[in-house]
Structure formats: C-alpha cells, structure tokens
C-alpha positions, 0 to 999 in steps of 0.5 A, a space after each residue: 248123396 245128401 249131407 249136413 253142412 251145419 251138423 259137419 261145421 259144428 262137429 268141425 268146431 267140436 274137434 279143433 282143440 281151439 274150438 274156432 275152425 281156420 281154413 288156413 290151419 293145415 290140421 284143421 283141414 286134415 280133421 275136417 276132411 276125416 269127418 267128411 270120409 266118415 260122413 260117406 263123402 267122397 274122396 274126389 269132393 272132399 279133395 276138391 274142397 282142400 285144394 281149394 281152401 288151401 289155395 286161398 293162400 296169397 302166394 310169395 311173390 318172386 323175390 320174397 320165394 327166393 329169399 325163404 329158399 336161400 334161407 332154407 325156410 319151408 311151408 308148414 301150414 301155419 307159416 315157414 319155419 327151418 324143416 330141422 326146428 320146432 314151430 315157424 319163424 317168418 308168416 306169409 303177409 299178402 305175398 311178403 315173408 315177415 318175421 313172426 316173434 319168439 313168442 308165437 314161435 314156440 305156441 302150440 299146436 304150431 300148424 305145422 303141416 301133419 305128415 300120415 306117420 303122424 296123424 290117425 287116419 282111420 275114420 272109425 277111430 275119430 281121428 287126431 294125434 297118434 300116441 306118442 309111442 306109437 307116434 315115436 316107434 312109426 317114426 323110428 322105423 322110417 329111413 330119410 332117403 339117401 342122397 343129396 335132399 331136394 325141395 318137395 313140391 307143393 301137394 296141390 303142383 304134385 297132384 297135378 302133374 300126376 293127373 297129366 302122367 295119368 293123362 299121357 299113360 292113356 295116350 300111351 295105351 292108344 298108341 300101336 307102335 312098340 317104339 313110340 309106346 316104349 318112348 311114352 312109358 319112359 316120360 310117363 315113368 320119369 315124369 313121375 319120378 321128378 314130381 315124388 322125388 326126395 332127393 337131388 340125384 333122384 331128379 338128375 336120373 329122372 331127367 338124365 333118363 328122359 334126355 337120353 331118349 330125347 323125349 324133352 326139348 326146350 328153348 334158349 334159357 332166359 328169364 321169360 323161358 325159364 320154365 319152359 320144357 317141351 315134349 320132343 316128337 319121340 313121344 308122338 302124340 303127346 301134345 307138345 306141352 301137355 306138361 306144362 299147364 294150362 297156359 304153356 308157359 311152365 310150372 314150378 316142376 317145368 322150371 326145376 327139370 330147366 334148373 337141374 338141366 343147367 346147373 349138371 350141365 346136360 345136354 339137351 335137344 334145342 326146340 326146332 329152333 334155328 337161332 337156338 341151335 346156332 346159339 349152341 353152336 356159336 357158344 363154344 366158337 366164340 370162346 376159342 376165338 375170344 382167347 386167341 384174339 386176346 392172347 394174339 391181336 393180330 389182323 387174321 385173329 381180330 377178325 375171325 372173332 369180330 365176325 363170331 361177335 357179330 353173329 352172337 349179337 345177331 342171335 339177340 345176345 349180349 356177348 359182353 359177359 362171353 367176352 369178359 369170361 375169355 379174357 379171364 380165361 386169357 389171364 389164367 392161361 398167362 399166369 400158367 407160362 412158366 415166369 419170364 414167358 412172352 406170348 408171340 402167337 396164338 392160332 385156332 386148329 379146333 375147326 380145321 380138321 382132317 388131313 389138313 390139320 395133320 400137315 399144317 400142324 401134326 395134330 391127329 384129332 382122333 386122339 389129340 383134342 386140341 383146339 389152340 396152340 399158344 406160341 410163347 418165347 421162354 425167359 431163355 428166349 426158346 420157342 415153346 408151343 402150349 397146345 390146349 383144348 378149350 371146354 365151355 360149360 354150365 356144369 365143369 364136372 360134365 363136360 365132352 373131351 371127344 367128338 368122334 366120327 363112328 366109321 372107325 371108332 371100334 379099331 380107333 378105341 377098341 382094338 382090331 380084332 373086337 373094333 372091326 366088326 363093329 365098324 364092318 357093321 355100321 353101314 348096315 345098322 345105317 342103312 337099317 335105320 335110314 334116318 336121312 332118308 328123303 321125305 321122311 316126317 319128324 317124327 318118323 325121322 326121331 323114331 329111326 335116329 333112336 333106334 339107331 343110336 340104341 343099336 350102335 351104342 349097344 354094339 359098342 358097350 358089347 365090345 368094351 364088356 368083352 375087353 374088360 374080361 380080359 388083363 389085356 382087353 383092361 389095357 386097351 380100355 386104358 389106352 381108350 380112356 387116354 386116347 379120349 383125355 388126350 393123354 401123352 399129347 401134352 395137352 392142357 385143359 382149359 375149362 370156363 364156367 359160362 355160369 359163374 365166368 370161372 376159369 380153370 386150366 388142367 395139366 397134361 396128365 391130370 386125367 390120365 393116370 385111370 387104375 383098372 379094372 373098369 367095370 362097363 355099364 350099358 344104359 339104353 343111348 350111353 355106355 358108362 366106363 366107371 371108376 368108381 370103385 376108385 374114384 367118383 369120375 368116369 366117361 360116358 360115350 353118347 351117339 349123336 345123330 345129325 342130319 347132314 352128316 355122319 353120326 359121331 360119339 361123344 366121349 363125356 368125362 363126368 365126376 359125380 356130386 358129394 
C-alpha cells in the first residue's frame, strides 16, 4: 500500500500542541502512530518505526542506571522523574543522569510516557487527551495491584521477550511427548508471567515455578554471569539460550530472574558444570569447618579447614570474605556463652552420618540437625556441650532445616499406619522411573527424575492431607514440624548471610512452639505445611534426585516478605 510521507509529516506537525514534531517526545510518537493507524498503515510497520525511533535514545551507562534505581527514579519519555511526582527531575545526557531545573520541571506538556487510560486511541475520534472526567472516572476504576511493586520493563525488552515465548510456544505445539510439552507450557507461561509482572511476588512465583520444575539453570554468579539463565534439557528442544538473546549473554529480564533467584535464596540447578556444583557444595563445608577451626585451633581442625581453603581457591574463588564471615560468625557464637564460658573443643559431626555418629556422639540425624558441637568450661568450671546446626545462605528467610533420606521418611514423619505404604511404595515408583538407569541420554534421564520426583511428592502431601483431618493426625503434623526444626534436641541455630556477612544465632526452641491446625497444600515438585493463618512462616518439602545415590527430601523453612 502506498502513502505520503509529507502529507503524514505535515498532519504530525498539525497535532503536536508544539507545532515542532520530536521523535524523543514519547506523546508525540503515540500521536504520529495514530495518524499512521488512521492512514491504513499497518500495525507490524508502524511499530517497527516506534521501536526504532525510541531506540535512538543513548542508554544510561551502568553506574549512572544504578543510581536513578537507587533513587527510585523512572523513565517517562522526556526524562526521569519519581513515578509518585508531577514532571522529571534529572535528563539522559549522552548516558550521564543530569539534574534538570525547577523550572523545566514543572513545563507542560511534561513528555511523560501516556498510559492507553489516558490516551484516546480510537483513530476516527483524531486522537489526543481523554477528557478529564472521563480521564478521571477511567482512572477511579483501576485497582494498583497488590503486592510488593516491581520495576517494569522497558516496551521495547517486554515486546521482545514475548516474540521468544511466542517462538518456544511453537516449538511446543511440535513436540509429541506429553511431559516434555507440559514442561515447555510452564516456561512459556512463566516466562511470561516475569516479563508483565507488577509486582515483586508475581516475579518470585514466575520463577519459583520454573525452578520447581527444573526448567532453568545457570552458572556460578558473578559480575560477567550475571545475566545469564539458561534453559535446562526438561524443556527439550528449546535451544538452551533461546531466552537470552541474540548474543547469549543475557538481557535485562535474564539478570532480573538471577537477582530474584539470589536475594530469596532459591535454589536452582547448576548448568552441567562441575567446578559449579563443587562450589555449591563447598559453600556450606567451608563455613562449618571455618567455625570450628576458629572456635578450637587444634592440629585435626587446622587442617580439615585448610584443605576446604585450598579446593575453595582451586575453584577460582577468593575465600577471604568466607572466612571473615566465620569469624564473625565465631564472635556471635562466644558472645551467646553464658558470661565466664571458656571454650576447650569444638568438632565438626554434620559429615559423619549414620550409625557412626550415633555411637560417637548420640546424635540421631533423622531428627537432630546438628553439624558442630561447642565444648565450653562454664564459669563454675563444668563441662557444658552447645550443640549447633549451621545454615549458609543468600536469603535467612529461606533456608533447608533437613535433609532426609525417603526409604523411611513416611513412618519417620508421618506415622506407622499413614507412612508405611508410602515407603512400601518407593522402590516401585523408583523402579518405575529408573532415572539411573545405564545409558540413558540427559534429557531422558530429566524427564524421569521428574516424573518421579512428582509421584513421590504427591504421594507424601497425599498422606500429610490425610493427617490433618484428624485431632490426632494434626498432633503428629507437629511433632513432624519439630522433628524437621530439631525441637527438644537442644540445638542452636546458626544462620550466615553469605550476602551481607551477617551472622545470626537461634534458640533451641525458637522454631518450635507451631499452634495447629495446618492447612496442607500440594503444588506439582513441593508440599507446603502452612502457618499462615497464624503466622507468615511455613515448611515446604522438596524431592531432590541424585544420580549416585538414594533421592532425599528437603525439608525448607520459609518465612514469606512484608
């Protein structure tokens, strides 16, 4: 179809309250691609020519973004300006945040980016501003959603990110096999979710969702891998970082899904790295050691934790910012002696395990969590043991109390009579779904660890529902919970924030005083015994699959976000 450029330039340059166009004029764009629509043009043209005159803006360079963040400034076409003022405070100057005068502040029309509530967008009506009453009643109709709100992204990363959704839902129609299809629809679903999402807890179920069914990987964090999410083999053909743009490094919406996973502490797959997976693993051994080599020097204790520095360094790390967070974490553990306490000995138990642990120290690890034991003289010169369970992590409110093996969890925390089909019934759903099964390829091997992992967790929340029918099933869901929390052990909590180095300790019973009923929710890969009818805390039971030995459950006490 044909069409005018100048009869389109000179009816731009009629509408514009100015009289002079300005492609970095956010309403005067929204007015040209009205008059385009109205001319016939189509919509793929017409947004093809927005996206491109609204990228000639030169972006803010990294320290420059960070600070209009950490001011809580917005884009609003003409400049950035406090979403809850009138106008722009500060403009973008070749990359640089400069501050605008009070002045030019309060000019009007202001620029600001028109939202569809405030804009008519009926071509036959010419477009322009909506009248103020109608302006206002739209306006009093609209609820702000509820939640904790989030920072949008720009139209231009949105419109993008939905092409590749649009992109993996075809892939997803091609695909034959029901599980792997299901899997793609979460992604795809998700996905999309993330990129409209209003709110911080809309972001956190997007991808709390995909983690759950290990659709997403990523690297080690750090400052070059920031931005990188990669899709894991459960989605299987889906290229592996189809959603990360053309150059596979990451986008805006890749490094936000890696900054929700770091600060709520989630815990996702490593990408099939082994120098990740050690690192992981290595994290929480070189804490417990850390603290017992600083709390008792002795030769055994000096080098047990010199051997965990050494592989930490091996791995490419740094490990002075670990070790000064043990040694913070030490102080902490002193200072919670009572007055005139000596310490004489401290030893490591959270790796021995097994029937040896219970002979050596009388410690049951089904249902006492410790992992170092504190020998201090008290100021009476009595021998006295602080037992203490060590958690390292990004996010204190998300942390795992247990790891438990599943061939007897269900008479473990369910009971006799509820549990013991369920155990009786583990080696067939493992056998059912042989995911260690020679030869298999990785994707087939993910497929079944699901499948499993699903069946297994379904058959455990199925029981806990069953209990909490009942006065008496609620009473054994309590003495789960305490079992889970280490409750009537006499075991201190010890929790390190390997993201801020803060250190905190928990009393014995700080978790355990739960007040029933709990209500039992089941969610595809996790159970969730909820408080919060009471309280804004409650444990979710994860199934974790491993390759070289029997599956366990995670046992995770969370305590949701004001």
């Amino acid at each position: 179809m044909s069409f005018n450029l100048d009869s389109l330039f000179i009816e731009w340059r009629r509408i514009v309250p100015t009289g002079v166009p300005n492609p970095k004029n956010a309403y005067h764009l929204t007015l040209l691609k009205e008059i385009c629509l109205s001319k016939g043009i189509s919509t793929e043209i017409v947004d093809s020519v927005m996206l491109v005159l609204e990228a000639e803006e030169k972006p803010l360079d990294d320290r420059e973004k960070e600070k209009a963040d950490k001011m809580g400034l917005k884009w609003k076409g003409k400049g950035y300006g406090k979403e809850s003022e009138k106008g722009i405070s500060h403009k973008n100057v070749d990359g640089k945040l400069v501050a605008v005068d009070g002045d030019e502040e309060k000019k009007e029309p202001s620029g600001d980016k028109i939202t569809p509530n405030e804009f008519e967008s009926d071509p036959d009506k010419g477009g322009g501003y909506l009248s103020k009453d109608k302006k206002d009643d739209i306006e009093s109709k609209d609820e702000k959603p509820k939640g904790t709100s989030t920072k949008s992204f720009q139209p231009g990363t949105v419109k993008k990110n939905l092409e590749y959704v649009d992109k993996a839902n075809e892939i997803a129609e091609k695909q034959e096999n029901p599980d792997i299809k299901k899997a793609m629809g979460v992604l795809n679903d998700n996905w999309k979710k993330f990129v409209n999402a209003k709110t911080e807890e809309e972001k956190i179920e997007a991808v709390e969702s995909m983690v759950d069914y290990g659709l997403i990987e990523r690297n080690q964090f750090s400052k070059k891998t920031a931005g990188k999410i990669y899709i894991s083999s459960n989605a299987a053909g889906i290229p592996y970082k189809h959603f990360m743009g053309v150059s596979g490094t990451g986008n805006a919406v890749t490094e936000d899904m890696n900054r929700i996973i770091r600060e709520n502490g989630l815990e996702v797959n490593m990408r099939n790295n082994s120098a990740d997976r050690a690192l992981a693993d290595l994290s929480g051994k070189h804490n417990e050691a850390g603290v017992v080599a600083l709390l008792d020097s002795s030769e055994e204790n000096q080098k047990q934790y010199e051997e965990l520095r050494k592989k930490y360094q091996e791995l490419g790390n740094d490990d002075s910012e670990a070790h000064e967070q043990n040694k913070t974490a030490v102080e902490l553990i002193k200072k919670s002696l009572p007055e005139g306490s000596k310490v004489t000995k401290s030893i490591q138990v959270g790796g021995i395990g097994g029937s040896k642990l219970m002979d050596l120290y009388g410690i049951d690890e089904k249902v006492d969590p410790t992992d170092m034991l504190v020998v201090y003289d008290d100021k009476d010169g009595n021998e006295q043991t602080m037992k203490i369970s060590a958690k390292i992590y990004s996010n204190p409110n998300d942390i795992t109390m247990k790891n438990s093996g599943t061939k007897s969890a269900g008479r473990t925390y369910l009971g006799e009579a509820i549990g013991a089909p369920i155990d009786a019934k583990l080696q067939e759903m493992r056998d059912r779904n042989n995911y260690q099964e020679d030869g298999l390829e990785k994707n087939e091997q993910d497929i079944r660890k699901r499948a499993f992992r699903e069946e297994y967790v379904q058959e455990f929340g199925a029981g806990m529902k069953k209990l909490a029918e009942t006065e008496q099933g609620q009473e054994q869901l309590v003495q789960m919970w305490k079992d889970v929390h280490g409750c009537g052990h006499d075991v201190h909590t010890l929790i390190v924030n390997k993201k801020t180095g803060e250190s905190q300790i928990k009393k014995p019973e700080h978790y355990c005083d739960p007040k029933p009923p709990f209500d039992i929710k089941y969610d595809g890969g996790k159970v969730v015994i909820n408080l919060e009818t009471q309280t804004d805390e409650y444990v979710q039971i994860d199934c974790k699959t491993e390759m070289n030995s029997s599956p366990k459950l995670l046992f995770k006490h969370k305590v949701k976000k004001g």
